[in-house]
Backbone bond lengths (Angstrom), bond angles and torsions (degrees), N, CA, C in turn:
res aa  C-N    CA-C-N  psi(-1)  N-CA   C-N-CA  omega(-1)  CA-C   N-CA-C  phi
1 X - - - 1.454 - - 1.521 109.79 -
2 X 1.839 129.43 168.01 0.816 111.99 -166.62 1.694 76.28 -149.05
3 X 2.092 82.43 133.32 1.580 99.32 -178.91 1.531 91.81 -125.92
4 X 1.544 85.04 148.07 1.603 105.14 170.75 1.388 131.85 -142.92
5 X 1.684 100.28 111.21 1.535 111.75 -160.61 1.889 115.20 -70.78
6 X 1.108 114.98 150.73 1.270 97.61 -164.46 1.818 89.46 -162.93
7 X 1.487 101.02 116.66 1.475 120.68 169.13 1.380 135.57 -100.76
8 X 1.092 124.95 108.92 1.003 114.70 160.47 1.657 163.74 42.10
9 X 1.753 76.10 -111.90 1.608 107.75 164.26 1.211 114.24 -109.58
10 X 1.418 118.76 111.77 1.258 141.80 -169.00 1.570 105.48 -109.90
11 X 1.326 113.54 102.97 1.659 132.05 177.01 2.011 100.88 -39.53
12 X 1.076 111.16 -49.28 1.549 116.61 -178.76 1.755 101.89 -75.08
13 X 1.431 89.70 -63.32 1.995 101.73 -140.85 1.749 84.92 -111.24
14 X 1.314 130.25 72.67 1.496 107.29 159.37 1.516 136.98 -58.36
15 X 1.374 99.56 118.82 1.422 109.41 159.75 1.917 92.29 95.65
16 X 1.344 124.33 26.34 1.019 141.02 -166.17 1.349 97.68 -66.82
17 X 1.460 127.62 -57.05 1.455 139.08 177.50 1.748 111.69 -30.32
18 X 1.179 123.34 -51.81 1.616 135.44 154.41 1.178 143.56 -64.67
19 X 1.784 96.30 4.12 1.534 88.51 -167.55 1.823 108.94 -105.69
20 X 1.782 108.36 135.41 1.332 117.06 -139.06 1.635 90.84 -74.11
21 X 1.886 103.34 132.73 1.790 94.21 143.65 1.524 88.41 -140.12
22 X 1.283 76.30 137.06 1.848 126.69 171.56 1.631 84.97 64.79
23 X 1.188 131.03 91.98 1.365 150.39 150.43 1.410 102.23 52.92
24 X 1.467 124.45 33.99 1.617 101.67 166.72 1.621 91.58 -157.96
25 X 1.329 111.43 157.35 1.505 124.14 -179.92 1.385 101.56 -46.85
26 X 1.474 108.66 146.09 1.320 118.05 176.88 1.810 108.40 -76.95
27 X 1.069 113.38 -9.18 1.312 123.56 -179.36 1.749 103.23 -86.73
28 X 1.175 132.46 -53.10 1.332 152.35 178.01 1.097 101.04 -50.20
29 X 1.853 116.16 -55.26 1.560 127.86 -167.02 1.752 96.60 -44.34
30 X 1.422 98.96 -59.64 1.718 115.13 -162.42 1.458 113.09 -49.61
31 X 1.244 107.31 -36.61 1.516 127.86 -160.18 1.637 104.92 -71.58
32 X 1.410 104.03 -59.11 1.252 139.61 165.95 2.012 102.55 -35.81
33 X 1.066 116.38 -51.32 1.406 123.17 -174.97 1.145 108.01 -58.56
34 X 1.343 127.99 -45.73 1.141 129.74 -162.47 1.655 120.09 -122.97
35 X 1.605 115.63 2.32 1.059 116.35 153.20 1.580 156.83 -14.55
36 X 1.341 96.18 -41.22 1.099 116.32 -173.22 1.846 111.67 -95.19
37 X 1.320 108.36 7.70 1.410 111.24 -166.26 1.336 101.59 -98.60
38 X 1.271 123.74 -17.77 1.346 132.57 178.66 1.686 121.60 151.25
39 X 1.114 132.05 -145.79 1.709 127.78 -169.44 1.523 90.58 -60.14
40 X 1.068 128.09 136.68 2.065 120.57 129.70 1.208 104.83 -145.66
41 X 1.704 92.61 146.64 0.999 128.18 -147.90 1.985 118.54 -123.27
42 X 1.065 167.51 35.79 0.931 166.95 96.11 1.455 107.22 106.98
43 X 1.104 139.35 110.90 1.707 117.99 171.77 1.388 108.01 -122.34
44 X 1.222 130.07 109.07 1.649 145.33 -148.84 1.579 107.21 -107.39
45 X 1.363 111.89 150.65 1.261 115.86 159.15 1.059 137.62 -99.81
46 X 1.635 110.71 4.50 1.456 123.57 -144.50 1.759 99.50 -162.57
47 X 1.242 109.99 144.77 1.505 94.77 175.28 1.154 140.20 -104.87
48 X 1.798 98.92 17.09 1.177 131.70 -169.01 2.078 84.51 -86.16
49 X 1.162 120.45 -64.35 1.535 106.43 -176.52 1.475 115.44 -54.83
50 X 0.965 131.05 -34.45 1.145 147.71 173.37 1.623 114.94 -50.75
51 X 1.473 108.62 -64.06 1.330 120.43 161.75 1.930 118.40 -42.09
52 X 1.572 115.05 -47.32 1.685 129.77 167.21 1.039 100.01 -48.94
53 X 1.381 116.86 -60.35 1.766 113.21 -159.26 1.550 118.79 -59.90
54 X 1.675 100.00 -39.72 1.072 109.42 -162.56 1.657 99.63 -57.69
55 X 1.405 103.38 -49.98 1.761 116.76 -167.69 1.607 107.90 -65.53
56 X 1.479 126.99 16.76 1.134 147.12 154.64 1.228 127.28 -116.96
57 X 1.129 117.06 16.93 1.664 136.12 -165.18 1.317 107.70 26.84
58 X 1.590 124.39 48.06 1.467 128.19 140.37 1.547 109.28 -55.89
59 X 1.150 105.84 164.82 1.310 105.80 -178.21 1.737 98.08 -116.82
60 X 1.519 141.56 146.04 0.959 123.73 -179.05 1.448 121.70 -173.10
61 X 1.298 135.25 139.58 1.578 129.16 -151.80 1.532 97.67 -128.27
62 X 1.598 102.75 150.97 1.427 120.23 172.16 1.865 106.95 -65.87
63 X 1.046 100.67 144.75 1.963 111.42 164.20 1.091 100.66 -160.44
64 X 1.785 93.63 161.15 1.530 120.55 -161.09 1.904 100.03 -44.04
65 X 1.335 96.24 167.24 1.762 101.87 178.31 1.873 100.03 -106.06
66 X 1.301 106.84 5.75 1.271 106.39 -164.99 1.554 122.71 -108.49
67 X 1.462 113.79 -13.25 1.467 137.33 142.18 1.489 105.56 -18.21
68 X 1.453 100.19 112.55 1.467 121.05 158.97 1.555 123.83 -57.12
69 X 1.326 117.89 -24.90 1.736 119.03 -147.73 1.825 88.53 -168.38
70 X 1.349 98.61 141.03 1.189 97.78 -178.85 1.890 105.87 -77.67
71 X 1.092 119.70 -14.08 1.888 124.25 167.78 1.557 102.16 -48.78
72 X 1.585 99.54 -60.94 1.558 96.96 170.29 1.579 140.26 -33.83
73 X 1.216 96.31 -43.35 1.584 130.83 172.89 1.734 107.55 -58.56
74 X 1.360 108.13 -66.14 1.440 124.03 -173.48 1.574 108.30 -61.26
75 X 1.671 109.65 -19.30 1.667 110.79 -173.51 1.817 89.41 -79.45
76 X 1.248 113.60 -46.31 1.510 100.03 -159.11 1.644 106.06 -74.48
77 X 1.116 120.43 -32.54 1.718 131.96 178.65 1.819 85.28 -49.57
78 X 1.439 112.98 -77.18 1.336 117.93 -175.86 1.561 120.00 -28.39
79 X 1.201 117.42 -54.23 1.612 149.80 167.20 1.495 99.50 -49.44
80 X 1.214 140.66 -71.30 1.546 143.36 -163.55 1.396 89.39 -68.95
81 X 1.593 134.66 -54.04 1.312 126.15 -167.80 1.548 111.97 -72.13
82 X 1.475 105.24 -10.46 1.797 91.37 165.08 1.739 103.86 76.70
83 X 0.949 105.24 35.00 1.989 113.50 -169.03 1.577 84.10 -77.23
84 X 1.817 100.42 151.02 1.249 96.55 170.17 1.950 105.71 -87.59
85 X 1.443 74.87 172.47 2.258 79.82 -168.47 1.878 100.26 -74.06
86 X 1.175 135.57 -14.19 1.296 121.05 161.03 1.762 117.75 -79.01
87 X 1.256 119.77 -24.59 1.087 109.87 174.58 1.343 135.71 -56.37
88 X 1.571 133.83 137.47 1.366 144.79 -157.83 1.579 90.79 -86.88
89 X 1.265 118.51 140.90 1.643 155.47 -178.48 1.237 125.65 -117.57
90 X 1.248 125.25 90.84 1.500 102.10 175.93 1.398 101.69 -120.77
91 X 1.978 96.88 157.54 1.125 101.63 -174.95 1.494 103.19 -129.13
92 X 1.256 101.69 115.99 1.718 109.18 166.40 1.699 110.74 -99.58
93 X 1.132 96.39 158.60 1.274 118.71 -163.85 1.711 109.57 -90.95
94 X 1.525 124.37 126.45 1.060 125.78 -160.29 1.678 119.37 -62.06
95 X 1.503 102.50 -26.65 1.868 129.45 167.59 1.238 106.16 -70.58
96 X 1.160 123.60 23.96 1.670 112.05 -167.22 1.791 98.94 -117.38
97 X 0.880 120.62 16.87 1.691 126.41 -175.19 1.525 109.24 -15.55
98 X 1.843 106.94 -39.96 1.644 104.95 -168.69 1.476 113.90 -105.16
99 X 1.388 120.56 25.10 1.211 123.99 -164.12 1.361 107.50 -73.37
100 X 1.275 145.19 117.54 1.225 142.75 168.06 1.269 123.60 -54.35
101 X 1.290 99.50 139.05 2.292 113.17 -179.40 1.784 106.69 -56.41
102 X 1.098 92.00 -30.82 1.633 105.95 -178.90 1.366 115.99 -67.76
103 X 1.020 103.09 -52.84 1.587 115.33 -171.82 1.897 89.43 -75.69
104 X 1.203 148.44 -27.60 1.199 140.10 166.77 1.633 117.66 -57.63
105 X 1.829 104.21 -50.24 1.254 91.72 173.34 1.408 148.05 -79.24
106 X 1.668 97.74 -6.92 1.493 96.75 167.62 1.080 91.23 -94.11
107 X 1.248 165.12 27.37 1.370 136.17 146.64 1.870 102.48 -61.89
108 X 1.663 108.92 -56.99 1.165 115.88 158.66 1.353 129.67 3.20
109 X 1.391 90.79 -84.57 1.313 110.17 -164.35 1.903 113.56 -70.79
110 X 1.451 93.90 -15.72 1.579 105.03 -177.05 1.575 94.70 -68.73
111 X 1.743 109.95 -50.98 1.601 105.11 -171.44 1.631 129.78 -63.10
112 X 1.522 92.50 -26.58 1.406 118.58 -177.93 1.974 115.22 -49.77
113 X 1.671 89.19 -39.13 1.403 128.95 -160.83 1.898 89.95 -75.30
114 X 1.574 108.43 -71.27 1.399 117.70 175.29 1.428 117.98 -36.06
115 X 1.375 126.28 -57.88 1.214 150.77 146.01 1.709 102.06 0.56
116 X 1.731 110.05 -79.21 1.403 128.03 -155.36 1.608 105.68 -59.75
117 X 1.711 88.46 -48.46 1.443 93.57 -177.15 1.442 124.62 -67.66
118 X 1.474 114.44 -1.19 1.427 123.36 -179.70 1.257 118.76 66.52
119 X 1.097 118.32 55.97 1.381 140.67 172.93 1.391 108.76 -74.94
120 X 1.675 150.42 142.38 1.200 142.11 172.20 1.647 106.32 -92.56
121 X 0.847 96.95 -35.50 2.211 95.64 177.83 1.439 100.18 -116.39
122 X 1.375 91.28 104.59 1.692 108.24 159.63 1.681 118.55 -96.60
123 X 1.658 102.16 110.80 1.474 115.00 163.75 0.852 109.42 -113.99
124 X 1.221 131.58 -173.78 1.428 140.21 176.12 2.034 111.51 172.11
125 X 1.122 91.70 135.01 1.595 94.66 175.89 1.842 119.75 -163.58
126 X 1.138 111.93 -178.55 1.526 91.14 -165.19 1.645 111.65 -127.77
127 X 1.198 137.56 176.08 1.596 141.02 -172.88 1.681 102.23 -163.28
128 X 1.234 89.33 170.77 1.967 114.95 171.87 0.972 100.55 -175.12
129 X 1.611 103.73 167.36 1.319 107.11 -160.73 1.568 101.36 -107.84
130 X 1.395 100.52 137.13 1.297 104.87 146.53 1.495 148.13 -132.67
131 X 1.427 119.71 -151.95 1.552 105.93 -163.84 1.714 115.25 -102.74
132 X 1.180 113.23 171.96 1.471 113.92 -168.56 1.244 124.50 -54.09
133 X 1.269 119.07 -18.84 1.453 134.21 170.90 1.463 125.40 -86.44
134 X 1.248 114.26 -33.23 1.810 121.50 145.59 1.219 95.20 -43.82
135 X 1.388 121.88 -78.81 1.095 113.59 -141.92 1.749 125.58 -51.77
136 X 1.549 96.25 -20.33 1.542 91.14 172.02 1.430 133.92 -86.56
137 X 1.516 99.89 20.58 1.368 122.64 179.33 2.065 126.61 -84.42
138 X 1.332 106.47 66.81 1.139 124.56 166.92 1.386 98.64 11.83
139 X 1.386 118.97 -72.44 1.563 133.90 -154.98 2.041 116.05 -51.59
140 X 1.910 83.86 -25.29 1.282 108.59 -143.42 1.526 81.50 -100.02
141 X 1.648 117.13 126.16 1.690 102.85 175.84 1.502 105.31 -96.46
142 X 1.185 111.07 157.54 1.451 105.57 171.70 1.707 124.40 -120.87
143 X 1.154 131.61 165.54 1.463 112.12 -148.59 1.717 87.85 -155.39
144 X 1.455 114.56 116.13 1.359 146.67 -179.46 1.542 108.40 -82.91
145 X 1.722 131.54 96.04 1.317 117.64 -153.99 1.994 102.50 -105.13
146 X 0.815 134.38 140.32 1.699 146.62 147.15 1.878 99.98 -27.11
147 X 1.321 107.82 -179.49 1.561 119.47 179.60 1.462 94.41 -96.54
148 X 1.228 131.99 12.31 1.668 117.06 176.90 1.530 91.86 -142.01
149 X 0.776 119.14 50.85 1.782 146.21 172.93 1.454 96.20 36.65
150 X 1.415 141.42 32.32 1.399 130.07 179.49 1.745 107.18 -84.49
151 X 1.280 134.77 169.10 1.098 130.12 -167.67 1.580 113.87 -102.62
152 X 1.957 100.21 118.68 1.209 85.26 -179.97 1.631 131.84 -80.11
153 X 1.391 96.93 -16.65 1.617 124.36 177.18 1.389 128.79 159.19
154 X 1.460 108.54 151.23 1.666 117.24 -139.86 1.780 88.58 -104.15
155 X 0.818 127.49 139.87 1.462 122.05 146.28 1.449 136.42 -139.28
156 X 0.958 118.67 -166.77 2.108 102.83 -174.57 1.651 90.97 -122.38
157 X 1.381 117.62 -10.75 1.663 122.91 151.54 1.328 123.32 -66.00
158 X 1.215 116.31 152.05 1.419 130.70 169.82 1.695 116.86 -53.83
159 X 1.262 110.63 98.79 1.836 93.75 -152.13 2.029 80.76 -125.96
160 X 1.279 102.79 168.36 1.477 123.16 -78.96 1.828 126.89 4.95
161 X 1.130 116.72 145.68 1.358 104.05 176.25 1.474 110.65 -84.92
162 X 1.319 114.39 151.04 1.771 110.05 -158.14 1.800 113.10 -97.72
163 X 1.362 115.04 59.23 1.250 109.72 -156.73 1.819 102.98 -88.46
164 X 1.375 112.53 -14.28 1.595 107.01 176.01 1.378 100.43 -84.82
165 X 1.314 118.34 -39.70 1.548 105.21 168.00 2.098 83.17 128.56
166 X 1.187 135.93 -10.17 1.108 140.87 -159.96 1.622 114.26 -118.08
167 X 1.060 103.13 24.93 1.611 114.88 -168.65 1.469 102.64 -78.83
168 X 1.298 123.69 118.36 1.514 126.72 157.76 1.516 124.33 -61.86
169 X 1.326 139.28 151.57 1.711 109.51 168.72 1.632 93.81 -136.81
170 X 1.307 114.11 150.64 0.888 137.86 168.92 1.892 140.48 -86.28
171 X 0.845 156.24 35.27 1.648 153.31 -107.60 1.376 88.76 -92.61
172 X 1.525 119.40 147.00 1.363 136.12 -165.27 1.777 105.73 -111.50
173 X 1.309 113.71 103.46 1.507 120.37 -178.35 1.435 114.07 -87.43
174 X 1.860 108.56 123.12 1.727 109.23 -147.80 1.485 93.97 -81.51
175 X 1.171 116.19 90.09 1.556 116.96 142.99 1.617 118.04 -144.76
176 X 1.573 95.99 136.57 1.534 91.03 179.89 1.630 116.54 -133.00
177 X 1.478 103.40 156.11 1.344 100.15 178.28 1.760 103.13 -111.74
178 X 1.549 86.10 -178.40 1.335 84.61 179.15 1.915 109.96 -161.16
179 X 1.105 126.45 -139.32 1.546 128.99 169.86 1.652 92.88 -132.46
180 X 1.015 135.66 149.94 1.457 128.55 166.56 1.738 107.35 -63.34
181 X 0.960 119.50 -46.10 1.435 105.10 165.30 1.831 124.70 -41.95
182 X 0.741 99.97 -65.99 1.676 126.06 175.86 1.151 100.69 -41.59
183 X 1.640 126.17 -69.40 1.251 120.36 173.56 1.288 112.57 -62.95
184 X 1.123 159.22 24.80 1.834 177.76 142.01 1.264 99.89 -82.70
185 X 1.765 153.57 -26.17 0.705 114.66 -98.53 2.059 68.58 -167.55
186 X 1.561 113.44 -41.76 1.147 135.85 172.78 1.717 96.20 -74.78
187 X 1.635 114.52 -61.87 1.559 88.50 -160.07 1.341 86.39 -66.53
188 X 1.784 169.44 -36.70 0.936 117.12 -152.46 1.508 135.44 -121.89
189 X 1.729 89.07 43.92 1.483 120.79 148.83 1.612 128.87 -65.39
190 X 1.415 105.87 128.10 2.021 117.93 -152.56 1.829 78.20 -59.37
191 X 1.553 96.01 143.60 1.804 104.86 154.79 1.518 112.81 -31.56
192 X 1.678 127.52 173.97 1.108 153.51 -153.49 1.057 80.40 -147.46
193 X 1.466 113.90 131.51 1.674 114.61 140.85 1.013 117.21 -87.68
194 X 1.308 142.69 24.37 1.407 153.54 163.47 1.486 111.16 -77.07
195 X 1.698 87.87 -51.89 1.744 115.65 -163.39 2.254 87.60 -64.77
196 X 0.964 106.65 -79.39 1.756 97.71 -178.89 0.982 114.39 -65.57
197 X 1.682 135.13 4.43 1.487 96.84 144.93 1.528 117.22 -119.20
198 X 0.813 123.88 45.70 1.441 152.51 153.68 1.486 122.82 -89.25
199 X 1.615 103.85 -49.42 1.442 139.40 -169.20 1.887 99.75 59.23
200 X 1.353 125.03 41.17 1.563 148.22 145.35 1.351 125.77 -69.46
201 X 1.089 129.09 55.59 1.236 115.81 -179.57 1.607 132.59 -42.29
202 X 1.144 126.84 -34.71 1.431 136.18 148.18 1.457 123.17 -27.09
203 X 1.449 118.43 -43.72 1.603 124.14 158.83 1.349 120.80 -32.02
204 X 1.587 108.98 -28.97 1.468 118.48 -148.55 1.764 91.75 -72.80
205 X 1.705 102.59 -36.18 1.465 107.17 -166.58 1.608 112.09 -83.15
206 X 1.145 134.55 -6.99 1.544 153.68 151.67 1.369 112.55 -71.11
207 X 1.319 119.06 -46.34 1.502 112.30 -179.94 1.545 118.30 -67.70
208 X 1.396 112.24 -14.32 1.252 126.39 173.52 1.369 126.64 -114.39
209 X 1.483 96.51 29.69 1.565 115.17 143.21 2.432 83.74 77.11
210 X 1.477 121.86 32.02 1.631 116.26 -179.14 1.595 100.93 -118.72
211 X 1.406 106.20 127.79 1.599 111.64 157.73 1.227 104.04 -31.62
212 X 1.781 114.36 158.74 1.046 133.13 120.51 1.707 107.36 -143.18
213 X 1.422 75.34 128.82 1.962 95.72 -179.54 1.488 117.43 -68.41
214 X 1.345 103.03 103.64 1.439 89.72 172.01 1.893 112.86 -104.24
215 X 1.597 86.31 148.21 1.810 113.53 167.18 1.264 114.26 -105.51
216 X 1.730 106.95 129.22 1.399 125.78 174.26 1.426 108.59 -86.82
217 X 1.330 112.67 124.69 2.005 123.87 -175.15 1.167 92.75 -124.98
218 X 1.102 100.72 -174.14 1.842 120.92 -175.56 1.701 95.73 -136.50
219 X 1.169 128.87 60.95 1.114 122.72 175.13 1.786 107.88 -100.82
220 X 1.737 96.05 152.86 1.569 118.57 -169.21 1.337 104.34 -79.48
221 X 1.445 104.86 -38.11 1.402 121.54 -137.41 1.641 94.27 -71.16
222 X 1.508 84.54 159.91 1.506 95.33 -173.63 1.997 117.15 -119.74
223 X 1.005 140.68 152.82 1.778 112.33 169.42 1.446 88.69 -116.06
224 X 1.989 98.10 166.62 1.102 94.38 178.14 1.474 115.08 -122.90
225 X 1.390 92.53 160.49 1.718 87.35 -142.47 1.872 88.66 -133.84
226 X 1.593 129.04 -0.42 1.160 124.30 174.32 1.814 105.92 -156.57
227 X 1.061 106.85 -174.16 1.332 116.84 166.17 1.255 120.48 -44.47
228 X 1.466 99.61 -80.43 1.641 97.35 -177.37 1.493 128.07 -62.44
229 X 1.802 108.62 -10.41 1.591 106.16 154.20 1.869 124.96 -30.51
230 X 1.955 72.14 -62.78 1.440 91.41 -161.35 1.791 106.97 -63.46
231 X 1.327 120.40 5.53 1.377 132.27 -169.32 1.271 95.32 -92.69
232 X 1.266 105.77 -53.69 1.340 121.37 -160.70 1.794 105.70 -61.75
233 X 1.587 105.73 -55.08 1.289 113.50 177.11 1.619 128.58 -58.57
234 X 1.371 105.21 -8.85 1.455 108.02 176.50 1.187 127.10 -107.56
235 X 1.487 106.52 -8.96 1.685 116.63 154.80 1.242 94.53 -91.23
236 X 1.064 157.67 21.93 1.625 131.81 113.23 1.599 125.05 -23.94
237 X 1.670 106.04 -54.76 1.167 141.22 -174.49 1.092 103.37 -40.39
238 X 1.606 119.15 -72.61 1.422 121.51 -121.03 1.227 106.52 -110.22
């Protein structure tokens, strides 16, 4: 199933989760994308999103306001819904309006895969590559992969640093899956001091020595993560 945590109060972008491109909540938009792949589900802080979704026949549940990380969020949604602990979780990100169905299902199918092979910590998340000028994009994390594409580390720096002059880069697209166990299992792994000062929560599962599988997509899509995103995303629209 695919839950998607969605706050509020946004330290940058308040109330970002609602804000309309092309006539429908940016939260709805997201939901809407990926609908059709199976359950999703909404996990709110507020009952004002909750109240939107509903009037879009999202489906969508109250959680604590006190959640650090929206993963956090997705464990207790997961938790109230009583999911069994093998079941696959994904969590897309409520800023993600253009995220492709595609790019969801091979994440899927990557976990599905982890799963078979009997793996005990199932992560999973996704990347593409991009060019040297992304890469100096703060906003934009970037993600350093192993020879079996697992992640060696995420940063909001230009990572590898490009000193031969031949550096590839990779940009890390925020959606993750998981096993419902795993995600049980992640939030209640001690903080990273990597993870806050990074402000990456994903570190948390590297700093403690846990895969996460990454999948290479070709996705367009963009999240939005400032103003002029949201500028950007509405001349899509018009």
């Amino acid at each position: 199933m695919i839950i998607i945590p969605a706050r509020l109060a946004s330290t940058r972008f308040p109330q970002k989760v609602l804000a309309d491109i092309g006539g429908l909540p940016m939260v709805v938009r997201t939901a809407k994308r990926v609908a059709h792949l199976g359950r999703v589900v909404v996990a709110a802080d507020d009952e004002l999103i909750i109240s939107t979704c509903k009037e879009y026949g999202i489906e969508a549940m109250m959680t604590s306001t006190t959640h650090k990380s929206g993963t956090d969020r997705i464990n207790e949604c997961a938790n109230i819904l009583n999911i069994d602990d093998n079941e696959i979780v994904i969590n897309v990100q409520a800023d993600e309006p253009f995220i492709e169905a595609e790019v969801v299902e091979m994440l899927i199918k990557r976990l599905e895969s982890l799963k078979k092979s009997g793996e005990e910590f199932i992560m999973a998340s996704c990347y593409n590559s991009i060019n040297s000028e992304s890469a100096q994009d703060a906003n934009l994390v970037k993600v350093v992969l192993d020879d079996a594409d697992n992640a060696i580390y995420f940063s909001r720096s230009p990572i590898p640093y490009n000193r031969s002059g031949e550096a590839q880069y990779f940009g890390h697209i925020g959606i993750y899956g998981f096993s419902k166990r795993t995600l049980h299992e992640f939030c209640n792994l001690k903080d990273a001091p990597i993870e806050d000062i990074e402000k990456l929560e994903q570190l948390r599962a590297i700093y403690h020595q846990k895969k996460i599988s990454m999948v290479k997509v070709a996705s367009t899509g963009f999240g939005i993560d400032t103003q002029e995103d949201l500028k950007r995303a509405i001349k899509i629209f018009l």
